[in-house]
C-alpha positions in Angstrom: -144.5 -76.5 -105.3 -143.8 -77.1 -109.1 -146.0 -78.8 -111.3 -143.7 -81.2 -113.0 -146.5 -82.4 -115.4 -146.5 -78.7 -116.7 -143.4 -78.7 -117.6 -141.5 -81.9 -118.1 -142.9 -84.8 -119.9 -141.5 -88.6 -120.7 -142.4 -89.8 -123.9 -140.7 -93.0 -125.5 -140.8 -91.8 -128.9 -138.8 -88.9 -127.4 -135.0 -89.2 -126.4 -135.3 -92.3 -125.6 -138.1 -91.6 -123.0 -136.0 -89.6 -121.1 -137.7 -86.3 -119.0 -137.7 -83.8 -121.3 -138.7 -80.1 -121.4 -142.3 -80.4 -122.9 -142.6 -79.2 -126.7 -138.7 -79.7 -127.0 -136.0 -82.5 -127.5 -134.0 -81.0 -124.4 -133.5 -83.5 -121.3 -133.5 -82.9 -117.9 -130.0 -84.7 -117.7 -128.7 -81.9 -120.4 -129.8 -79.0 -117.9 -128.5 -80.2 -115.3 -125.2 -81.0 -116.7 -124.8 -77.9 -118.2 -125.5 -76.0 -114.5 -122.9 -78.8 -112.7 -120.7 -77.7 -115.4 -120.7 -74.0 -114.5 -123.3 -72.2 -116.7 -125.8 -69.6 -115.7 -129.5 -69.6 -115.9 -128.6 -66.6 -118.6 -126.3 -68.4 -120.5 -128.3 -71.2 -120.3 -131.4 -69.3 -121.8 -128.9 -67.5 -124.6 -127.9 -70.8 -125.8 -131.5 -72.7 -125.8 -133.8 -69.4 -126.4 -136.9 -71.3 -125.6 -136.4 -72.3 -122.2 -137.5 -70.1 -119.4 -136.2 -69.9 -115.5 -139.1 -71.9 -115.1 -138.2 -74.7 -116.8 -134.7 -74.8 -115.5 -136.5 -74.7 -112.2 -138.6 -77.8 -113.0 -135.7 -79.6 -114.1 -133.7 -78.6 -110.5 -137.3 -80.0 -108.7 -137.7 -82.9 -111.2 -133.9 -84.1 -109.8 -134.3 -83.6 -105.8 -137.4 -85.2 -106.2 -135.8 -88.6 -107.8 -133.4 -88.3 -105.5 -135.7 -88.0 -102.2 -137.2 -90.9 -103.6 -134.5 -93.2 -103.8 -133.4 -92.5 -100.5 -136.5 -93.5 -99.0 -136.8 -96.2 -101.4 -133.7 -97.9 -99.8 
């Protein structure tokens, strides 16, 4: 199980208060786009040097989990 709180964080004064990688101005949304759109983990990392597998990992738990919710929510 990932601790979310470890590595995501929603803050208004940043991006809107979208998730966010903590300690940078990268969204969850951005990640994931980037991986629906075809790019590795590596190329991923290359681009944005301070993000870690990690991370991308929180972001990939950070989205099922919305989504689990929702479905029960309806």
């Amino acid at each position: 199980m990932i601790q979310l709180d470890k590595y995501i964080e929603i803050n208004k004064e940043k991006r809107f208060g979208k998730p966010v990688i903590k300690g940078t101005r990268i969204s969850v949304y951005d990640i994931l786009t980037l991986l629906s759109n075809g790019m590795t983990r590596k190329e991923i990392i290359r681009d944005f040097p301070e993000l870690t597998n990690e991370q991308i990992n929180a972001c990939l738990y950070f989205a099922a989990k919305k989504e689990k919710n929702h479905l029960y929510a309806s």
